[in-house]
C-alpha positions in Angstrom: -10.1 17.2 26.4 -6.3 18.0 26.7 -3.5 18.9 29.7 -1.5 21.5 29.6 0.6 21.5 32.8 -1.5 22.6 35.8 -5.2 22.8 33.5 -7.5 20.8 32.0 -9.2 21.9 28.3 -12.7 20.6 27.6 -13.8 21.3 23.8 -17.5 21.4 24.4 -20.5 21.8 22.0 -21.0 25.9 23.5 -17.3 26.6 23.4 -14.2 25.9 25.4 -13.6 25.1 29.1 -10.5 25.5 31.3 -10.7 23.4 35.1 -8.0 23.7 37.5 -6.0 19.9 37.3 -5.7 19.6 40.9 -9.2 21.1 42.6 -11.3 20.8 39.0 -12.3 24.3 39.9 -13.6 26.4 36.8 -11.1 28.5 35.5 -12.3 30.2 32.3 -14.8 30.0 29.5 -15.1 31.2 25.9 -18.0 30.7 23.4 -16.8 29.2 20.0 -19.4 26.9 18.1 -17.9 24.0 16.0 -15.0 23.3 18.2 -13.0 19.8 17.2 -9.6 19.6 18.6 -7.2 21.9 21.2 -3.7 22.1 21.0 -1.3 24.2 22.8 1.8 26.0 21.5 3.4 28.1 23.9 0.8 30.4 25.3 -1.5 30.2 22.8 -4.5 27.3 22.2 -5.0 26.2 19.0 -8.4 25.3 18.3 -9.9 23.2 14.5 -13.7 23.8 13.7 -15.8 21.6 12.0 -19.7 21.7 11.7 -23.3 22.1 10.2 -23.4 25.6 8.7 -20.3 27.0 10.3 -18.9 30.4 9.4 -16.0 30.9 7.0 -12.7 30.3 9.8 -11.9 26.5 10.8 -8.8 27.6 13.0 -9.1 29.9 15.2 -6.4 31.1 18.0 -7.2 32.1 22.0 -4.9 32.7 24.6 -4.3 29.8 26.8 -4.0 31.6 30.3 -7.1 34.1 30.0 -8.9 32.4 26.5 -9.3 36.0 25.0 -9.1 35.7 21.1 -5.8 36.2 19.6 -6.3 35.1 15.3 -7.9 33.3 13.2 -7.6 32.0 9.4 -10.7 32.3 7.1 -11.0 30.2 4.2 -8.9 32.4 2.0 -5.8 33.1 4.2 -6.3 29.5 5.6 -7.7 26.1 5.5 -10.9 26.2 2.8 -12.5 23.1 4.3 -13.6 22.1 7.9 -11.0 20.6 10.0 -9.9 17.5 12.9 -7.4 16.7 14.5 -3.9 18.8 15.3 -0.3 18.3 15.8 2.3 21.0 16.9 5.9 19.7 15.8 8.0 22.9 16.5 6.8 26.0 15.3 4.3 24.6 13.1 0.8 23.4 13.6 -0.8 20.2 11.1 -4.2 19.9 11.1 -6.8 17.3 9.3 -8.6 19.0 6.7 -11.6 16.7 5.9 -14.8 18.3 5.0 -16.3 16.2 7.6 -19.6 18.2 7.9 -20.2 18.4 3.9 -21.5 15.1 3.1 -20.6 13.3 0.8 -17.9 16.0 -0.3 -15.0 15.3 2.0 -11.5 16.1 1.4 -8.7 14.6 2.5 -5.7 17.0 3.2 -3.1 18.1 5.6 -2.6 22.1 6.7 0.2 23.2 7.7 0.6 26.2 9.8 3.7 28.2 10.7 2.5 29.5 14.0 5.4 32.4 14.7 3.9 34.4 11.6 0.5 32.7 11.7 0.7 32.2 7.9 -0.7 29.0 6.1 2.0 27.9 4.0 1.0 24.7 2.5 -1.0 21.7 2.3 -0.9 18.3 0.4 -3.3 15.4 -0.1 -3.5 12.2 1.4 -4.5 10.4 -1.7 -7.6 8.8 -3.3 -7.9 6.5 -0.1 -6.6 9.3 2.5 -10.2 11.1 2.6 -12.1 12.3 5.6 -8.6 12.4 8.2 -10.1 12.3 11.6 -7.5 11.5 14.2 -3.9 13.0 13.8 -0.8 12.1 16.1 2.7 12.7 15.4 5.4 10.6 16.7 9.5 10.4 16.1 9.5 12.5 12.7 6.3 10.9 11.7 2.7 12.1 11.4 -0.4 9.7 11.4 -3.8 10.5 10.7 -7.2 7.1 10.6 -9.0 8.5 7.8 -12.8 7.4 7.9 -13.2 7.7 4.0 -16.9 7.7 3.2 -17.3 5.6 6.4 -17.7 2.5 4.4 -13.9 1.3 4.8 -11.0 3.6 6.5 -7.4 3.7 6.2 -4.0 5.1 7.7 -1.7 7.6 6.1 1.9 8.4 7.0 3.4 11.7 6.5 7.2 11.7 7.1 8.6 14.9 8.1 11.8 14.3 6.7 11.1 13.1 3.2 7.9 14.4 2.6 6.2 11.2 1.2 3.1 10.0 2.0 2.1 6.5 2.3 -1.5 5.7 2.8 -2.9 1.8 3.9 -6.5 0.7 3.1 -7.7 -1.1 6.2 -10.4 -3.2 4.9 -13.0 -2.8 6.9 -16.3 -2.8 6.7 -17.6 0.8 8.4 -15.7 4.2 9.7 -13.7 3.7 13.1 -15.6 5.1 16.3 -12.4 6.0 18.3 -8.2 5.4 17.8 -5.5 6.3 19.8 -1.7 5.9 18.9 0.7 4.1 21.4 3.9 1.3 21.2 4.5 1.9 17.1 0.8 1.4 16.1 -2.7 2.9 16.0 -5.6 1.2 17.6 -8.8 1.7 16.6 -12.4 0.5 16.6 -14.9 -0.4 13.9 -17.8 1.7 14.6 -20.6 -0.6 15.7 -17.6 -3.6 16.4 -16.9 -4.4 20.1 -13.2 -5.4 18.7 -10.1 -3.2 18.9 -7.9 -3.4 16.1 -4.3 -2.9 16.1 -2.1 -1.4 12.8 1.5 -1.8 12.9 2.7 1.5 11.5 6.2 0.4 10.8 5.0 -3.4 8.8 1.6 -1.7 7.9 
């Protein structure tokens, strides 16, 4: 789910919903299977796909106000591997490249987008520990994504906008995380099957 001013997105297992904030009336509908993550960039929603069996295109584009179909990237012009999560910084749109869906062949990349041309212009790897990105946030310059690996262990990888390094932390745990969030300089998360949250410092790591 995601707010964009005055309505509510729901990326559902049949496609994409749009509620009125304030009443939660229905306000549009589109069919679109595999749908992971929304994101909005000026009056267009961006959408990642990931799934069993999906078709060739894992980013499509709808517009926001009436969810009619604007573009989308197949795997030659775009992103050759099912994707997660998204982050608009600008005029450009990251998204998690993982191979989720594939098992045991995940990747571990980030897309990049440029969203005025709707060209992919590049994408780089997170490293030998950065595999199977699943959540993605961006935050002052900074991109983070909680890789889930093989879902044996996970880790956090930081892409800085500026310098364009990566650095990528194992986190040295036993299973994949069930859910993170990023908030206050760090990313929690949750061991999937833990009743714990965990907390990762992204600027000591």
């Amino acid at each position: 789910v995601m707010v964009d001013n005055n309505f509510i997105y729901a990326a559902c297992s049949d496609g994409i919903y749009k509620y009125d904030k304030v009443s939660k009336a229905a306000a549009g509908f589109v069919a679109v299977t595999g749908v992971r993550k929304l994101e909005v960039w000026n009056n267009q929603l961006l959408v990642t796909r990931g799934d069993v069996g999906l078709a060739n295109n894992y980013f499509q584009v709808y517009d926001k106000t009436n969810l009619s179909f604007i573009y989308e990237l197949d795997n030659v012009t775009g992103p050759q591997f099912t994707a997660e999560g998204i982050v608009v910084i600008g005029d450009s749109a990251y998204i998690a490249i993982n191979n989720a869906f594939n098992f045991p062949n995940y990747t571990g990349i980030i897309g990049v987008i440029h969203l005025p041309s709707q060209v992919y212009v590049r994408e780089f790897s997170l490293g030998a520990i950065g595999i199977n990105p699943d959540y993605m946030t961006g935050d002052n310059g900074k991109i983070y994504t909680l890789n889930n690996r093989d879902y044996t262990n996970a880790s956090v990888s930081i892409y800085d906008l500026a310098t364009g390094t990566v650095s990528t932390t194992d986190l040295n745990i036993t299973g994949g995380c069930s859910s993170s969030q990023f908030a206050n300089d760090a990313v929690y998360y949750q061991v999937s099957g833990n009743v714990d949250l965990m907390r990762f410092d992204v600027n000591t790591q």
